[in-house]
N, C-alpha and C positions, 0 to 999 in steps of 0.2 A: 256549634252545629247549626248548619243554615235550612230552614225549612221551606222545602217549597209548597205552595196552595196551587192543587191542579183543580180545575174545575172545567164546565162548559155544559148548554145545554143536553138534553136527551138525544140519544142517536149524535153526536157529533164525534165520536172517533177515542172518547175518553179512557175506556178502559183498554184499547190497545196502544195507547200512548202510553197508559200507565207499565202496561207488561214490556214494552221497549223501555221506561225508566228501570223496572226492577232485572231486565237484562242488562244494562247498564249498570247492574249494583247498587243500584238506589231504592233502598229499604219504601215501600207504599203502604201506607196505609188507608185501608178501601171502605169507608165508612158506608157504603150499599150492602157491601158483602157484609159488616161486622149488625147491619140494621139484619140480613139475613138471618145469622148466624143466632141472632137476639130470637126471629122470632119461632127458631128453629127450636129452642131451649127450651124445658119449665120455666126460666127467669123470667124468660119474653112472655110466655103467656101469663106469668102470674102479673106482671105489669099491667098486660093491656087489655085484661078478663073486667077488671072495674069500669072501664068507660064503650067497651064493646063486647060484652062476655058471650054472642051471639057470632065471636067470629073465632073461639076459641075452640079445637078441634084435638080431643088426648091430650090436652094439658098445652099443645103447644098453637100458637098463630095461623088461621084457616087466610093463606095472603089473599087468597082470587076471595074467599068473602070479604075479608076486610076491608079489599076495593071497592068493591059494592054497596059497603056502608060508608064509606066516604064518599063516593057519588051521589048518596042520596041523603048525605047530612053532612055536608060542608064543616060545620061546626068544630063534629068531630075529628079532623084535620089538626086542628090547634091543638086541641088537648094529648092527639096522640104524639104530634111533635113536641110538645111538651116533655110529656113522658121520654120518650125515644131520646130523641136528641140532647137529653140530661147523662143518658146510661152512655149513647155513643161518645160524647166530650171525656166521661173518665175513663172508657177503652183508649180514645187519642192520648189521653195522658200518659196511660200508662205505655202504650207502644213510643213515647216521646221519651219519656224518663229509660224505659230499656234500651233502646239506640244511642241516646247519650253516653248511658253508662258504657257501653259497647261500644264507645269511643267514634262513631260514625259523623262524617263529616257533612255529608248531605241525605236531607230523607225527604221525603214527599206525600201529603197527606192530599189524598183526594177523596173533596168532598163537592160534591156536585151543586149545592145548594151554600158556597162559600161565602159568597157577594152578598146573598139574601138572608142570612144567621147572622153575620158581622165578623164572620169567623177570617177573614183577610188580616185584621189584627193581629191574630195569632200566629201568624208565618211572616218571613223575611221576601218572600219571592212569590208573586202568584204568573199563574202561563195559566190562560183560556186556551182550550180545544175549541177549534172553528168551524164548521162547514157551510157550504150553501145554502141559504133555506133550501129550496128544492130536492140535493142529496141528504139534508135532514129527514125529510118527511116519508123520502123513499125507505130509508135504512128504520125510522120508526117504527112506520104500518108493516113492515118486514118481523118484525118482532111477535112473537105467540103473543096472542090474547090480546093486541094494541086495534084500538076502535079508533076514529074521526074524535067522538068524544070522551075518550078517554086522553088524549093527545092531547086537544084543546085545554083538558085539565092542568093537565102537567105543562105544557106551556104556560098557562097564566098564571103558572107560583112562581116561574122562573123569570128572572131578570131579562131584557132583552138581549140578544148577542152582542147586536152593536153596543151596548153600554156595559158590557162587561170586558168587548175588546178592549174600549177607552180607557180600562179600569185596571187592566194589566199590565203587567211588568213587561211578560211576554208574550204573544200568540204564537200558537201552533194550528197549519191548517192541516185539514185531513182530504182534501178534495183530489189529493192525487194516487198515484201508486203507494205499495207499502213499503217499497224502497225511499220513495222519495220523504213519507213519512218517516221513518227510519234516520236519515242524513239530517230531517230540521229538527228530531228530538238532537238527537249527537249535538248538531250546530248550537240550540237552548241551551244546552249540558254545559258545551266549553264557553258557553259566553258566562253562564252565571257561574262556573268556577273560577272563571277570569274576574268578574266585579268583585269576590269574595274572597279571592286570592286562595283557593281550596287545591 
């Protein structure tokens, strides 16, 4: 089974790239939505009640407070990634070992923070989502609740774009139509089932 690692900054076009791969058949898994889903749970809040228990809200993750206390104590970023990113790695697992057994010849895990965990190790193929800074920033501050410095933030965890193009197998840009995005997912598709002979 060949994995591919989708990734790319904020606002670059990723999670519609990803719903063209699982239109295409291609099993994703969306480790934003599975960080969601965590802090949706009891599980999540019984987690992340010990190092922020002021963002705990009915048992489960208060996100827009939790923002807030990571904006005003950096620290606590590490630790919750800590936590987090332990539970996310054995949902990946486990959605990795069910595909397998499911006999599935390609999947794709999209994790937005791939390059910067180390987690490219763990896949056969990575393709960066691209866009212009420019329609970056526009498609960001478009987003509920997205400030100047909250932006700022989330930019300076992530890897730059140019060094994670260099860093890929593949790119994919987003700067155009949705057709023409559409035709260079397809295009990625037959090229890495062609390296892979799939």
């Amino acid at each position: 089974m060949i994995v591919i690692g989708l990734t790319g900054g904020i606002a670059m076009g990723k999670s519609e790239v990803a719903r063209i791969l699982q239109a295409e058949g291609v099993p994703v898994f969306d480790a934003d939505k599975e960080v969601h889903r965590l802090y949706d749970s009891p599980e999540g809040g019984g987690l992340v009640k010990p190092i922020a228990p002021t963002a705990i809200k009915d048992g489960k993750v208060d996100r827009t407070q939790l923002s807030r206390l990571v904006l005003e104590d950096p620290g606590l970023l590490k630790k919750l990634e800590a936590i987090v990113h332990a539970e996310i790695r054995k949902r990946r697992q486990h959605f990795l070992d069910t595909q397998r057994r499911e006999g599935r010849g390609l999947v794709a895990l999209d994790i937005p923070l791939l390059f910067e965990t180390g987690a490219e190790k763990d896949v056969d193929v990575t393709v960066v989502v691209s866009a212009q800074p420019a329609i970056q920033h526009e498609r960001a501050m478009a987003r509920p609740g997205m400030t100047e410095e909250k932006l700022a933030m989330i930019l300076k965890r992530q890897m730059p774009d140019a060094e994670k193009r260099a860093r890929a197998s593949h790119v994919i840009e987003t700067n155009g139509t949705l057709d023409e995005l559409h035709r260079h997912v397809h295009d990625v598709l037959r090229q890495i089932r062609k390296e892979h002979a799939l």
